[in-house]
C-alpha positions in Angstrom: -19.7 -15.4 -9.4 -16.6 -16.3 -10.9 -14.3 -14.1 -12.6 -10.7 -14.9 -14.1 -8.4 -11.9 -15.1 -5.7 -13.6 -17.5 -2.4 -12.5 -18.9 -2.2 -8.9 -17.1 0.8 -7.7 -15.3 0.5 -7.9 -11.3 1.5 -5.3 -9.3 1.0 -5.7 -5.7 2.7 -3.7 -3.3 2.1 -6.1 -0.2 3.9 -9.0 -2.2 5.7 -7.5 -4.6 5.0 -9.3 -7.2 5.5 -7.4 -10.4 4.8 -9.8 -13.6 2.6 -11.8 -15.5 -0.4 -13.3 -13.2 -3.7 -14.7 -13.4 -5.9 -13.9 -10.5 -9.0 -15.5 -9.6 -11.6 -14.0 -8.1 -14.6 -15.5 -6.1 -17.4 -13.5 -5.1 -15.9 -10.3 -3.1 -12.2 -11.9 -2.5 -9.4 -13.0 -4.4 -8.8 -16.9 -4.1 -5.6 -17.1 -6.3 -2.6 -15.3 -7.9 -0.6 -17.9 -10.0 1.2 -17.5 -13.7 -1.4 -19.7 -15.2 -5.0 -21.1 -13.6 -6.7 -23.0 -15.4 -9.9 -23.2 -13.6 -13.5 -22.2 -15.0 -14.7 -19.0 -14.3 -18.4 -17.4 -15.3 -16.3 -13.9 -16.9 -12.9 -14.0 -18.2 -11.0 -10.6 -18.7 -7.8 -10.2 -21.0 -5.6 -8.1 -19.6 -3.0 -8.4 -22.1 -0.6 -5.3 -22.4 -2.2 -4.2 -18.8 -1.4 -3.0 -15.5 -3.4 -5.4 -12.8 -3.0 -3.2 -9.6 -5.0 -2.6 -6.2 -8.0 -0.4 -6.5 -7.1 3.6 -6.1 -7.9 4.5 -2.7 -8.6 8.2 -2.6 -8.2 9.4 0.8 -9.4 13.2 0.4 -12.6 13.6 -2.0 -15.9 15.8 -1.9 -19.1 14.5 -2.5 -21.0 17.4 -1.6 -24.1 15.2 0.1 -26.0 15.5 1.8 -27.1 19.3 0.7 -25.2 20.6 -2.2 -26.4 18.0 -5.0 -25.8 20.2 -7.7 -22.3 19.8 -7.4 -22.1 16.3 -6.7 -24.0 13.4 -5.5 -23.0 9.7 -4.2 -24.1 8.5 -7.5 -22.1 10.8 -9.8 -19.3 10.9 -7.6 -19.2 7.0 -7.6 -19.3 6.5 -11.5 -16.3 9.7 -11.4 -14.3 7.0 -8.9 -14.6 3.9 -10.4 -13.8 5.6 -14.4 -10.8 6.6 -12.5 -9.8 3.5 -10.8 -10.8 4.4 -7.8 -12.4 2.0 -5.5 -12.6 3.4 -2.2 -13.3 7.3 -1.2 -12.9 9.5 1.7 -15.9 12.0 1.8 -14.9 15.2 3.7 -17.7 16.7 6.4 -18.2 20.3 4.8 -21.5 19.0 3.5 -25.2 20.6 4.3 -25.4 19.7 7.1 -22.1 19.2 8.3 -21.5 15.1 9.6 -20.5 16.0 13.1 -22.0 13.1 14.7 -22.3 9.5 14.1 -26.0 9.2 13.3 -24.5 11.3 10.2 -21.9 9.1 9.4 -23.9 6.1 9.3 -26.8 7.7 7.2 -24.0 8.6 4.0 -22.9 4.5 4.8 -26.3 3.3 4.2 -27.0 5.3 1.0 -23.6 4.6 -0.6 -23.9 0.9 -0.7 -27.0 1.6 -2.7 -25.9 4.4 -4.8 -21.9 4.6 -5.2 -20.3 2.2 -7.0 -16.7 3.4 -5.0 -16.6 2.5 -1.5 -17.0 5.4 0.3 -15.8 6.2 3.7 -17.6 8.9 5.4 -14.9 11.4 7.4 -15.9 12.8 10.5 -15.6 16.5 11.6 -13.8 17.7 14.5 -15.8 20.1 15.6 -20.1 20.9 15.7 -21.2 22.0 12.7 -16.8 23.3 11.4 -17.5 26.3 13.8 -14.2 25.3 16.0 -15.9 26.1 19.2 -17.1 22.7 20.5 -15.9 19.3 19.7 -18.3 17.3 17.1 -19.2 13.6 18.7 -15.8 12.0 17.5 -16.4 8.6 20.1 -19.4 8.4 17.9 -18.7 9.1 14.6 -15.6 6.5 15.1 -18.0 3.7 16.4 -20.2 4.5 12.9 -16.8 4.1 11.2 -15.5 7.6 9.8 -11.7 6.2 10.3 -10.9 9.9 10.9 -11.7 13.6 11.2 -11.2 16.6 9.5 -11.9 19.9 9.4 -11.6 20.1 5.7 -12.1 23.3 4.0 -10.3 25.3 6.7 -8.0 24.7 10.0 -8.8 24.1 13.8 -7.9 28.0 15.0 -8.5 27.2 18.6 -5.1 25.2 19.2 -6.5 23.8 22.9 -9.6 22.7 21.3 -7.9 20.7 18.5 -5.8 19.1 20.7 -8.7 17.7 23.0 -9.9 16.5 19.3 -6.6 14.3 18.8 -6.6 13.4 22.1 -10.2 11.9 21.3 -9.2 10.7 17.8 -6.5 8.5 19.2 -8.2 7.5 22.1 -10.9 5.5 19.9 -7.7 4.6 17.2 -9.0 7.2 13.9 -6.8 9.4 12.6 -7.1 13.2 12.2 -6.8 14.5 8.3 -4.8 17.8 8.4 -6.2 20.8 6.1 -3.7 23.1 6.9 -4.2 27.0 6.3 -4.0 29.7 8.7 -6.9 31.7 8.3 -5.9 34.9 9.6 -3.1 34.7 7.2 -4.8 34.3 4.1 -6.2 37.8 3.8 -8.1 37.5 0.7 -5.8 35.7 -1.0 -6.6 33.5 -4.1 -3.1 32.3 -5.8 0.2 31.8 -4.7 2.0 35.3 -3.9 4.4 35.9 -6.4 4.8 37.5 -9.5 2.3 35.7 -11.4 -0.4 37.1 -8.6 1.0 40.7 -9.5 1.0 40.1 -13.1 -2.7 39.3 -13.1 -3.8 41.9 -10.6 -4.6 39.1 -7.8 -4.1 38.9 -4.1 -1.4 36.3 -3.5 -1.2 33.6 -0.4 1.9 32.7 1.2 3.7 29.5 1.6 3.1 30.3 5.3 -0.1 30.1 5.4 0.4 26.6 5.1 3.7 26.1 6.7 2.5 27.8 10.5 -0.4 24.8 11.0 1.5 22.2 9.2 4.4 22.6 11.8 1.8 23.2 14.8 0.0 19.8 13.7 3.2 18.0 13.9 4.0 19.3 17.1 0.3 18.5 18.4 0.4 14.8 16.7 3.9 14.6 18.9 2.3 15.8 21.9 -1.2 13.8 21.6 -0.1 10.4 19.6 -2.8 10.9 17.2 -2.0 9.1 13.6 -2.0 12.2 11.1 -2.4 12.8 8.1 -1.6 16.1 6.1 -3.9 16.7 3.4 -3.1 18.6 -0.2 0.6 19.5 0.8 2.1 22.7 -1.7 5.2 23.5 -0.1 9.0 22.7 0.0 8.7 23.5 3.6 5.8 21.0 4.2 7.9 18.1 2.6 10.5 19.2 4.7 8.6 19.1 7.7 7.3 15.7 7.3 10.5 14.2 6.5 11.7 15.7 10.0 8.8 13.9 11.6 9.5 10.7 10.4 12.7 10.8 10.9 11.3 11.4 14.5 9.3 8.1 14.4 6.1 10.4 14.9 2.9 8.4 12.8 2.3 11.6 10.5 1.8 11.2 6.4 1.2 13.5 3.5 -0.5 13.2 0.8 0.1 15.5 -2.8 -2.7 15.7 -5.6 -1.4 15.7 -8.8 -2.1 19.7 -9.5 0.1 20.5 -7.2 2.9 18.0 -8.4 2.4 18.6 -12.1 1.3 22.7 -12.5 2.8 25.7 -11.2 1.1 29.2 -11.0 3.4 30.0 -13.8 0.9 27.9 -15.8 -1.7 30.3 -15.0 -1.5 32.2 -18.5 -4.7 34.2 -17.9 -7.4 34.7 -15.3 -9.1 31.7 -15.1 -11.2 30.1 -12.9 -10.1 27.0 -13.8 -6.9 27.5 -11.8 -8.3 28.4 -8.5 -7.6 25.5 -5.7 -6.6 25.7 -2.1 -4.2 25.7 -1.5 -2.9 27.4 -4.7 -0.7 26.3 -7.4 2.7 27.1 -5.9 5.9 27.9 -7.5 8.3 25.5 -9.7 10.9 25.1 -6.8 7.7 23.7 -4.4 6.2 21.4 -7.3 10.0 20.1 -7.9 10.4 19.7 -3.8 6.9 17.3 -3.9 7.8 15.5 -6.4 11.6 15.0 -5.0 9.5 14.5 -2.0 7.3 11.6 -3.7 10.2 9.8 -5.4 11.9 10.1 -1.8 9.1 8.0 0.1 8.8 11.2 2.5 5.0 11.6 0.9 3.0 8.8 1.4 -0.2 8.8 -1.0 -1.4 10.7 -3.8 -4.6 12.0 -3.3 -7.2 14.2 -5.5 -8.9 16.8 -3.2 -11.4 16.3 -6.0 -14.2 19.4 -5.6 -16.3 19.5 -7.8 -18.5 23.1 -8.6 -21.0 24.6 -11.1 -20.1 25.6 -14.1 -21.5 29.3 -12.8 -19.6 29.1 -9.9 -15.8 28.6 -11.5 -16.6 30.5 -15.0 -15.4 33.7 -13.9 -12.2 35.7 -12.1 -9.6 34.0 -10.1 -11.0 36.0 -7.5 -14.5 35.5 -7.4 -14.6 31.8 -8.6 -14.9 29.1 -6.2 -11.9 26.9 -5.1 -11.4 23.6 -6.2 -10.3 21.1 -9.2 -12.1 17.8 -9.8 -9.5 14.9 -10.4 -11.0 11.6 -9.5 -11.1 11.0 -13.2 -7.4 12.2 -14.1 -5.7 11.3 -11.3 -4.1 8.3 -12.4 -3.5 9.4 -16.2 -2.1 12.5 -15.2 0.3 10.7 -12.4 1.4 7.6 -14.7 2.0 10.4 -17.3 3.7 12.9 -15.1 5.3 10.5 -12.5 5.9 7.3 -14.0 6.9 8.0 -17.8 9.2 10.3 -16.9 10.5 7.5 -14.9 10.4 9.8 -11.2 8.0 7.0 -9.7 8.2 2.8 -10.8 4.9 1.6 -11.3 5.0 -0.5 -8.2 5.8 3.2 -6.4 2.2 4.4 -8.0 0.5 1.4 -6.4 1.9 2.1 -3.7 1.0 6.0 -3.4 -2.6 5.3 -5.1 -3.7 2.1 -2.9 -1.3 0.1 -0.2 -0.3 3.4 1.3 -3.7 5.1 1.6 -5.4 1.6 2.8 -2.4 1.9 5.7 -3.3 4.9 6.6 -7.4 4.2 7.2 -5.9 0.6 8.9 -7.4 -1.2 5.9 -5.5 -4.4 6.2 -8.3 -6.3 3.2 -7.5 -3.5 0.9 -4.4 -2.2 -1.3 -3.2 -5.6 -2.5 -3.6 -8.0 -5.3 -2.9 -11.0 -3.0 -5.0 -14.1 -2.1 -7.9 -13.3 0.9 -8.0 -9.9 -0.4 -11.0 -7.7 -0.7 -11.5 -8.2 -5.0 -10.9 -4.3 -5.5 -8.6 -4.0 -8.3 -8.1 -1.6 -11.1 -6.7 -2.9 -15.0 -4.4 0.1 -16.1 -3.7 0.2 -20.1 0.0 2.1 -19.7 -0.1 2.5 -23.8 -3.0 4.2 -24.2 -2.7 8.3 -25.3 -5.1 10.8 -25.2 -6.6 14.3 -24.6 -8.3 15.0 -21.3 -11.8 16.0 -22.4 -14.1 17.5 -19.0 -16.8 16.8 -21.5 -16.6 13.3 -20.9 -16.4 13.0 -17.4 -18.8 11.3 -15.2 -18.6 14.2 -12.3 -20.8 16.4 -12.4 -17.5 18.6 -11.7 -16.2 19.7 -15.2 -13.7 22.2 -13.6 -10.4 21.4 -14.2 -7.4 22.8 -15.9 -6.4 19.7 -17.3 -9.3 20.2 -20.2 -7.3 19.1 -23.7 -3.8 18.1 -21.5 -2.3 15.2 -23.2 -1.8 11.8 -21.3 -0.7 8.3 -21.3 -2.5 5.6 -19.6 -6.4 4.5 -18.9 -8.6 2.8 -16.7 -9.7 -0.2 -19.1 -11.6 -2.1 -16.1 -12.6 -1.4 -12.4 -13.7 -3.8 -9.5 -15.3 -3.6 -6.6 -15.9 -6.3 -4.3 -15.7 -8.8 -7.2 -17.9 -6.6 -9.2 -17.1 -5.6 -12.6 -18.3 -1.6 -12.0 -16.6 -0.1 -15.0 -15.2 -1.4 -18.2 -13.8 0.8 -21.2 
């Protein structure tokens, strides 16, 4: 199978080409990028007035399966990815049961290549069962190929313990995936402490909650040489942080989702639900700080933490509803729209923080470019396209999201995977 994408704008990181291409694809690989190929192909797409870029990479999603179906399956999830541009997943362990050992990670493999249309990576937990008293079988989950671990959903408490887990991690060359929140901190929490908690009556969580294990990870990742990776950063302080590790030559990224980059908790009008995430939507001097941070190369990749609930589950009080937005679906709308329009990020910089930069990170050297030999994962982005967010729409079975009628520029008009048309407008 043949397929020729004509006329579209290229935008490959690894390159840098940024102009009018035509790439051919063969099978599951791109064979040529050139301003004009004439050559037959069995589907031509006109990408006329289009972004052609590298297929999202999401390094931080939930799938909820095995066990919590209801929520989410591979399937679902998979159409969710690929209407978003996303060609490749990371699936976080806090499913029923938990993957903590490589058996696991290879079962979730063999069922996604029959029922995602995303790639999905399957991430490892550090320890049995998220407990944080033993160590989950890391040597085998990295021979089934998670590409890292993660305690996702809460932090490593037992410092000791974690650190045997990086030692482990880098000793078999995965990376660990930092959710940082100190636990004994959070105290009931459920929004950012400040005077939008107090207005609506709600136990607030402190920047420091984050800040203690982001700083205690680095310091680890010094210590143990592990590659890692700081999930959903909130904070001024985090950016911070990571800047000073970098500028240390230690391997540690960060990733942002676009709630965090784009709404503060002074858009929390009213008790909602909808607004509840963890961590929480901070205040307008930590949203401006990530996206200084973003602009400033300091964070790597733009990630969704998409987590997707019942209706009945995030219909209700800030502090009874679940955590968690969905975003697999908005992500690159809302980023082009926040990011790129507003002329903060290029769109070469999006590419960058939505593909090349995430595939680095999982060591995906086939992946994140629009460049011949490459895997055939690419997404074509309309920029002119404006509309209304509508959770009605979405494929997730996740409709929870505050982004429900938020205006946007920019769609997903095609998807591919491995050659694969898997979504088209």
């Amino acid at each position: 199978m043949t397929i020729l994408i004509q006329n579209g704008h290229v935008i490959d990181p690894l390159t840098r080409k940024d102009g009018c291409y035509d790439v051919l694809i063969e099978n599951d690989r791109i064979q040529k990028v050139e301003e004009k190929i004439e050559e037959e192909a069995d589907r031509i797409i006109d990408a006329k007035g289009c972004y052609v870029m590298p297929g999202f990479i999401d390094l931080h999603v939930h799938f909820r399966d095995p066990g919590l179906e209801y929520k989410e399956t591979l399937e679902t999830g998979g159409k969710a990815a690929v209407r978003g541009g996303v060609t490749t997943v990371c699936a976080m362990p806090n499913t029923k049961p938990v993957i903590d050992n490589g058996d696991k990670v290879s079962a979730v493999h063999e069922r996604a290549k029959n029922e995602s249309l995303s790639h999905v990576i399957q991430i490892g937990a550090v320890t049995r069962e998220q407990k944080g008293q033993e160590l989950a079988d890391i040597e085998g989950m990295a021979k089934a190929g998670c590409h890292a671990i993660s305690e996702d959903g809460k932090s490593v408490m037992n410092a000791s313990l974690y650190r045997k887990g990086m030692k482990i991690a880098k000793e078999n060359g995965i990376a660990v995936f930092a959710h940082c929140e100190d636990i004994t901190m959070v105290e009931g929490g459920v929004m950012n402490a400040d005077e939008n908690a107090e207005r609506l009556g709600l136990k607030g969580i402190t920047n420091s909650v984050e800040d203690v294990i982001v700083a205690r990870d680095i310091l680890l990742a010094k210590e143990t040489g592990v590659r890692l990776h700081l999930c959903h950063c909130s904070t001024a302080d985090s950016v911070k942080m990571v800047k000073l590790a970098k500028e240390e030559g230690l391997p540690v990224t960060g990733e942002v989702c676009p709630h965090h980059f784009i709404l503060s908790s002074e858009d929390i009008k009213e008790d909602d639900g909808n607004y509840k995430m963890n961590p929480p939507l901070r205040s307008k001097a930590d949203v401006e700080a990530l996206r200084q941070g973003l602009k400033d190369g300091i964070m790597d990749v733009i990630s969704t933490d998409h987590a997707p609930h019942a209706a009945e589950e995030k219909n209700k009080s800030i502090a009874k509803a679940a955590f968690g937005i969905v975003g697999l679906e908005t992500s690159a709308a809302l980023t082009y729209t926040s990011l790129v329009k507003t002329g903060l990020l290029s769109v070469m910089d999006m590419a960058e923080k939505m593909s090349y930069n995430p595939a680095k990170v999982l060591g995906l050297d086939e992946k994140g470019s629009v460049s011949e030999g490459k895997i055939a994962d690419i997404v074509i982005f309309d920029p002119d396209k404006t509309y209304k967010i509508d959770k009605n729409t979405f494929a997730s079975k996740g409709k929870n999201t505050p982004f429900d009628g938020y205006e946007v520029t920019g769609e997903v008009a095609y998807t591919l995977a491995d050659g694969k048309v898997v979504y088209e407008r």
